[in-house]
C-alpha positions in Angstrom: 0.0 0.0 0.0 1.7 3.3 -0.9 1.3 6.3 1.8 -1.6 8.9 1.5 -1.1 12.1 0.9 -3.9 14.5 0.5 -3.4 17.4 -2.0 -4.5 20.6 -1.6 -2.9 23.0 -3.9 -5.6 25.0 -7.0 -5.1 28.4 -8.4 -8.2 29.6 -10.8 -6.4 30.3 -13.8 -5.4 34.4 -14.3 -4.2 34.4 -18.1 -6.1 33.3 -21.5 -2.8 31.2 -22.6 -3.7 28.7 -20.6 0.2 28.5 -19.6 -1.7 27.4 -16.0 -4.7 26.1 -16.9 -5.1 23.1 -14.1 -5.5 18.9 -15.5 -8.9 17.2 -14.0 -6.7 15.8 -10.9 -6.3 19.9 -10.2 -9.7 20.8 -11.0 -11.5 18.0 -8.7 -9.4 19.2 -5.8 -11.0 22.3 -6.0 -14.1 21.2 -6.7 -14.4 18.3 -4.2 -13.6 21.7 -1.4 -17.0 23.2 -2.1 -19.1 21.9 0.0 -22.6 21.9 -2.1 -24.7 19.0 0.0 -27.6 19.7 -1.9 -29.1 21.7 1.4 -26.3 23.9 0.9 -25.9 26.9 -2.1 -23.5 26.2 -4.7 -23.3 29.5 -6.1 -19.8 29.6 -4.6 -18.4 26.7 -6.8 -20.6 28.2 -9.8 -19.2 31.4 -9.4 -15.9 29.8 -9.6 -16.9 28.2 -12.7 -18.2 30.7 -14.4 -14.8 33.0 -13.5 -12.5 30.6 -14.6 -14.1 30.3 -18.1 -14.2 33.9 -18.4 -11.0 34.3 -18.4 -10.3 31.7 -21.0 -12.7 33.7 -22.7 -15.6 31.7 -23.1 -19.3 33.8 -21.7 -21.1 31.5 -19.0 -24.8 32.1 -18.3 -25.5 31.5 -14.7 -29.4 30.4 -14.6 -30.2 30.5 -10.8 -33.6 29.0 -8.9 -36.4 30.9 -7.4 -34.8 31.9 -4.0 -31.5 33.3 -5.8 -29.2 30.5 -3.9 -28.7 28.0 -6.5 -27.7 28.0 -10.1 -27.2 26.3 -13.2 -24.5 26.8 -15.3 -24.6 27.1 -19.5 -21.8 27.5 -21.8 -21.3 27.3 -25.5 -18.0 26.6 -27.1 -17.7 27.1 -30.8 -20.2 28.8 -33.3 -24.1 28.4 -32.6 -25.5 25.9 -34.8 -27.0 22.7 -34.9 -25.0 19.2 -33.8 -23.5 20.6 -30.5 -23.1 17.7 -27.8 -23.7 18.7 -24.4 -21.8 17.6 -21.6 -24.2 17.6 -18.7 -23.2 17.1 -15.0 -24.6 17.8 -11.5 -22.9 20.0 -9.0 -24.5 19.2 -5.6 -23.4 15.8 -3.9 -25.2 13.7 -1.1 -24.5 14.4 2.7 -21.6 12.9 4.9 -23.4 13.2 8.1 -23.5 9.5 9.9 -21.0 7.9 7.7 -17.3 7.0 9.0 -14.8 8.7 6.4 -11.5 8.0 6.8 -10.6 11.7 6.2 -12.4 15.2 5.3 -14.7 14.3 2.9 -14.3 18.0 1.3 -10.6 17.8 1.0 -9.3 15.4 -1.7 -7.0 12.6 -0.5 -4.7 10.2 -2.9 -4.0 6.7 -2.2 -3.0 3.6 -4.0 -4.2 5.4 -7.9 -7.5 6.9 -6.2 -8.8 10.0 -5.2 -10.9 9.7 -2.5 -13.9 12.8 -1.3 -17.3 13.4 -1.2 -18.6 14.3 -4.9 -15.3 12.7 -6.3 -17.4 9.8 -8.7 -20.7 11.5 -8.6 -19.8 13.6 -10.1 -17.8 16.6 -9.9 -14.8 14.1 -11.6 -16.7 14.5 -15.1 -16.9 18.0 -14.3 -13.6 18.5 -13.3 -12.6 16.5 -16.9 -14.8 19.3 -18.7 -13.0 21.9 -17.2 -9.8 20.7 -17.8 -10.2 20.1 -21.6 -11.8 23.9 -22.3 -8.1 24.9 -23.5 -8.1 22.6 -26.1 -11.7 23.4 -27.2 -10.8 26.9 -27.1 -8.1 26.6 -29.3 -9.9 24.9 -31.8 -12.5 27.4 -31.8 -9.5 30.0 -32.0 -8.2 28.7 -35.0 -11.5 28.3 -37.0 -11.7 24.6 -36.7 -14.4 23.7 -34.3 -17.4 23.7 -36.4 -19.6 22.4 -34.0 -20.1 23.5 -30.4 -19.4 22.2 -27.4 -22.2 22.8 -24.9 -21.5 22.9 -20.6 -24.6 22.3 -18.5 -24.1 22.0 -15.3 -27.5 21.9 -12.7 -28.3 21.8 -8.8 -30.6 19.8 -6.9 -30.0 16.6 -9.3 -29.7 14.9 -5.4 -33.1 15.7 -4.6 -35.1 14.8 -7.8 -33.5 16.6 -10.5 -34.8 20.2 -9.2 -32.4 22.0 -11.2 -32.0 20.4 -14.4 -35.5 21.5 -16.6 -34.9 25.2 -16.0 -31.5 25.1 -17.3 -32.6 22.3 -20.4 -35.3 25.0 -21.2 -33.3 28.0 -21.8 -30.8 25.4 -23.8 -33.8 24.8 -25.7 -35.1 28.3 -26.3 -31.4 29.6 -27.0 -29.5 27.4 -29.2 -30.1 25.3 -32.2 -30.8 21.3 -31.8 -27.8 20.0 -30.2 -26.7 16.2 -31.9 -26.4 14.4 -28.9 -26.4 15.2 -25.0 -23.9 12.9 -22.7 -24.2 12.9 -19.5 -21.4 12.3 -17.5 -22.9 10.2 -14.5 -20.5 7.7 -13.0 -20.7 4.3 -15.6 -16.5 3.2 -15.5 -16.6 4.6 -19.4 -19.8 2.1 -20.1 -22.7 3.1 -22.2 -26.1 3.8 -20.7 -28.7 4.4 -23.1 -31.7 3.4 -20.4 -32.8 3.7 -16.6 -35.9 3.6 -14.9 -38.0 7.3 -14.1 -39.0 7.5 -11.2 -41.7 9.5 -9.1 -41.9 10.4 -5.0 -45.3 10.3 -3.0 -46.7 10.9 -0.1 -50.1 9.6 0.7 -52.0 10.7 3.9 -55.2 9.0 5.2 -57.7 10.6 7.7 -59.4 8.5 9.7 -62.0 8.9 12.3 -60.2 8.8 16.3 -61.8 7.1 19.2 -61.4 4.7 22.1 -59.9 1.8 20.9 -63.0 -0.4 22.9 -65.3 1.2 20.6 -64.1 0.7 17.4 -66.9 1.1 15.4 -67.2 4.5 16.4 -64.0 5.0 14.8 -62.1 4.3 11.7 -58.5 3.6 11.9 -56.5 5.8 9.4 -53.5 2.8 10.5 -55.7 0.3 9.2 -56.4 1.6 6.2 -52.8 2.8 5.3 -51.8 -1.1 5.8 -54.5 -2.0 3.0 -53.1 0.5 0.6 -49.5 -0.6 1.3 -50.1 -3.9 0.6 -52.1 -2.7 -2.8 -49.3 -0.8 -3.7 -46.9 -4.2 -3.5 -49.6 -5.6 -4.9 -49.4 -3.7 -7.9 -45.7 -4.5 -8.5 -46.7 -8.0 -8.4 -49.1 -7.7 -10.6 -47.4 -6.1 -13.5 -45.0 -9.2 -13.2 -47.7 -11.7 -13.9 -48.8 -9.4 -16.7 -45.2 -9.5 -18.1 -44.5 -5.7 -17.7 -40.7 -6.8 -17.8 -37.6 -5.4 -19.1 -34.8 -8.0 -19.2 -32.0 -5.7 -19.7 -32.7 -4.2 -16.2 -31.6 -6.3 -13.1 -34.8 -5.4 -11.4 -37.0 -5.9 -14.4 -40.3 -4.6 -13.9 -41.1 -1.0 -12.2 -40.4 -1.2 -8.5 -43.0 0.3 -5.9 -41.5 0.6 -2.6 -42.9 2.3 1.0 -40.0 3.2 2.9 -41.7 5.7 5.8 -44.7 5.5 7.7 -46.1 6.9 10.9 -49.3 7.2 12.3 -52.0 7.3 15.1 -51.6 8.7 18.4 -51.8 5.7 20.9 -52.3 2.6 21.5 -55.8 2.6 22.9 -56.9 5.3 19.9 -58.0 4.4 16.5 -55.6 6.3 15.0 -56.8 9.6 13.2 -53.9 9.8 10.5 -51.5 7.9 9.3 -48.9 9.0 6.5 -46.6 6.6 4.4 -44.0 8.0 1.7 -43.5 5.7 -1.4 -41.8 5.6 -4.5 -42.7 4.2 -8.2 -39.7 3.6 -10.5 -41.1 2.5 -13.7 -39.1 1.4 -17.1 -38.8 3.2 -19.8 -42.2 3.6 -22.0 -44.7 2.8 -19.0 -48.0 4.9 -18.2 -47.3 6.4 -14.8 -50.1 8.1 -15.2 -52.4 5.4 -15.6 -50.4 3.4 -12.9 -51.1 5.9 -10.3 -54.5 6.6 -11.6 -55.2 3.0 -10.8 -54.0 3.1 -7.5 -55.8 6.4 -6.5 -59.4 4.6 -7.9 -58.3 1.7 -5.2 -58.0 4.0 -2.5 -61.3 6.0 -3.3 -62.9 2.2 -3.2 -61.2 1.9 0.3 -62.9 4.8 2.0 -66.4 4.9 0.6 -67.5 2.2 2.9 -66.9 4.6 6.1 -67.8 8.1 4.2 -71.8 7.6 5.1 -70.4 7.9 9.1 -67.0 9.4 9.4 -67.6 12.2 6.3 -63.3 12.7 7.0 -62.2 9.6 5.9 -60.1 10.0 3.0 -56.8 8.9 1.6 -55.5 11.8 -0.9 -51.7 11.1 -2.4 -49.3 13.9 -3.2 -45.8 14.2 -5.2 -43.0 15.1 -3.5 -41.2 15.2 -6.4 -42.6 15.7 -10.1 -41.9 12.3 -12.3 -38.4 12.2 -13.5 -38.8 10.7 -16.4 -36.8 7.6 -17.8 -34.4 7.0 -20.4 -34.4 4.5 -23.1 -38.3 5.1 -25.0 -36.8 7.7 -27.4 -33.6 7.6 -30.4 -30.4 7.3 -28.8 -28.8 6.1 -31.4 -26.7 9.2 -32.2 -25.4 9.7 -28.9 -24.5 6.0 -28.3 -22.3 6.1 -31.9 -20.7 9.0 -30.8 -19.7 7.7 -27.8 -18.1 4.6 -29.4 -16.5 6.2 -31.8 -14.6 8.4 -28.6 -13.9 5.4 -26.7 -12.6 4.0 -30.3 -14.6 0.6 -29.5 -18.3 -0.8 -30.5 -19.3 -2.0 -27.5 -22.9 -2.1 -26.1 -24.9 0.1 -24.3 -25.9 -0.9 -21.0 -29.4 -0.3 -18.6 -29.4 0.9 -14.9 -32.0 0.7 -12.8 -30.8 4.3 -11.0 -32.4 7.8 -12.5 -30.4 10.7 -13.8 -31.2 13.6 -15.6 -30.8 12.2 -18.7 -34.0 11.5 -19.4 -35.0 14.9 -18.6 -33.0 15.8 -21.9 -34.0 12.8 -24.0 -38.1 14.5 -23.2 -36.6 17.3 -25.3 -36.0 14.6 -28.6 -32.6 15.0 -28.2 -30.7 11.9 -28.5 -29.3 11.3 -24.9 -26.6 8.7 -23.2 -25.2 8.4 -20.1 -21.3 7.8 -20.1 -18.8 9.0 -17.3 -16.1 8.2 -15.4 -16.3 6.2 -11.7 -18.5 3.9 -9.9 -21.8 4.3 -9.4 -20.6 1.3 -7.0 -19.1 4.0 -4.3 -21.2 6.9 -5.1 -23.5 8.1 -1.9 -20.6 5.7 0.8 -18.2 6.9 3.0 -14.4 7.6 1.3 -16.1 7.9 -1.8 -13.0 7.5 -4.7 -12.5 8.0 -8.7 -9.7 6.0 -9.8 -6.6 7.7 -11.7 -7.0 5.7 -14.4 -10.5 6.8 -15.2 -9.9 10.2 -15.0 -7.6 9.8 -17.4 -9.9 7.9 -19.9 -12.4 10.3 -19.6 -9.4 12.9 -20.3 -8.9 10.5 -23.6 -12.9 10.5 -24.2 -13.4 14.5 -24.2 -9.9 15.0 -26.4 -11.5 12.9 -28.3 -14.7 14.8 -28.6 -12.7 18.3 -29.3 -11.4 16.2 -32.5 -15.0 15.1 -33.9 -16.3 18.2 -33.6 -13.7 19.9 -35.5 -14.3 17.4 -38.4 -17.8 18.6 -38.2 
């Protein structure tokens, strides 16, 4: 085992000659300090961004949220026509909080060919790589021979249910000409990904009727009924599995519905008045959710109208969350997933995950869409979080790649 040492040293570039431009190992130092935990702004590491590709002389649009704290980041290198890619990566990261790290989490640390810190794989790494190869794709673009653009679109909130990303995708939309492809740089090892599940958050609450538990036909348990539409919602999983709703090339291969909070009632000697359970629905690619949550809303109506005659309350009303992020995989990808085999200079095939990014946020757009970027989605959200050396250094390969495609137009 070689000793650890953690590196610390980043200067934003001050000069257009990129005489000290920083590499990605440079870049995700500096990244990996900001601490942008997706309850945290990360206008400071935005900022820095948008600063740094100033000075190479490149004009960043900072799109911020609602409240003014967050932002998205936009930026077009080259001339402003049609068949851009865009590289697309998040900038918040997952909290630390409860998970033993062998060292600070916001301070990069290199041992034995990895760099280990929160953010490192997923996915400030892809970003760093994207920073680091603007010199060359400003070069290009400085001797006339980048004839299509290369796009930067960075978001917030991709954490939390991909908050950020459709404000930024619109204005892409509204501003430039149909990019060719859009890859986003989630952590895959270099793989393909042309396919994941969408998913949506829920919340149901059910209202029941409270009173002494000895009398319980005076009341209506809002427990009782929450239990009944659990088990309707595994139910319904099961159910689309004997209708073969499946999808092979997903481990899980049918849409996954999933309660993972509840609480409810008062005591033990009260028929509880409410009860609330959180749930999720990933479906595959192509599925209804509409109609799938439309079904389970009609069971729940069915549920209570036995009770409504004496307890008018009763109800069981289900909210989102989070707004469907939509899948990856129903639309043409097949631009995208030849570009990216013709970077890694290899045919392989494209691969499905059963995790959601915002790619198929972009793909809603009908712009072909792929998810390809360096790290494990293995280590992403643990403690001592890593990227290999050796993967920055292919997705170096990958985007010097790219700078040469899109100078052969």
């Amino acid at each position: 085992m070689t000793t650890a040492h953690v590196t610390t040293q980043f200067q934003l570039p001050r000069q257009a000659d990129f005489s000290d431009w920083p590499n990605s190992h440079a870049w995700l130092t500096h990244l990996v300090s900001f601490n942008t935990v997706s309850r945290e702004s990360n206008l400071a590491l935005i900022h820095c961004l948008r600063d740094a590709l100033e000075v190479a002389g490149v004009s960043a649009e900072v799109i911020h949220n609602d409240g003014g704290d967050k932002a998205n980041l936009l930026a077009v290198i080259g001339p402003e026509v049609e068949g851009g890619v865009v590289l697309s990566g998040h900038t918040d990261v997952v909290p630390v909080e409860g998970q033993a790290w062998d060292s600070d989490p916001f301070t990069l640390r290199e041992a034995d060919g990895r760099l280990y810190g929160r953010g490192s794989a997923d996915m400030k790494g892809f970003i760093a790589c994207c920073m680091a190869a603007v010199p060359a794709l400003v070069g290009a673009q400085h001797e006339g021979k980048l004839m299509k653009p290369v796009i930067f679109a960075f978001s917030y909130d991709e954490e939390i249910g991909c908050l950020g990303a459709p404000r930024m995708i619109a204005r892409l939309r509204d501003r430039l000409p149909r990019p060719a492809a859009v890859l986003v740089g989630e952590p895959t090892m270099m793989a393909i990904v042309d396919a994941h599940k969408g998913i949506t958050d829920l919340r149901t609450t059910v209202t029941g009727k409270p009173s002494h538990s000895s009398q319980v036909y005076q009341g209506v348990s809002a427990i009782h009924l929450a239990a009944r539409m659990v088990t309707f919602i595994e139910d319904r999983m099961q159910a689309r599995i004997d209708c073969g709703h499946l999808d092979e090339r997903f481990d899980v291969p049918h849409a996954s519905l999933h309660v993972g909070r509840i609480e409810g009632g008062t005591a033990v000697n009260i028929t509880a008045g409410e009860c609330i359970f959180d749930w999720e629905l990933r479906h595959l690619p192509g599925e209804d959710v509409e109609a799938m949550l439309a079904e389970i809303d009609a069971y729940a109506e069915r549920l209570v109208a036995p009770y409504r005659e004496r307890a008018p309350q009763v109800g069981i009303r289900s909210e989102r969350t989070v707004e469907t992020v939509p899948s990856l995989g129903h639309g043409d990808r097949d631009p995208a997933i030849r570009l990216c085999q013709r970077l890694l200079g290899d045919s392989r095939a494209s691969e499905a995950v059963t995790y959601t990014t915002e790619a198929g946020q972009f793909q809603s757009e009908g712009w072909p869409t792929v998810v390809c970027g360096p790290g494990s989605i293995g280590v992403a959200h643990q403690a001592n979080e890593y990227i290999e050396l050796s993967q920055l250094a292919a997705c170096d390969r990958f985007l010097a790649q790219l700078v040469r495609e899109q100078q052969a137009g």
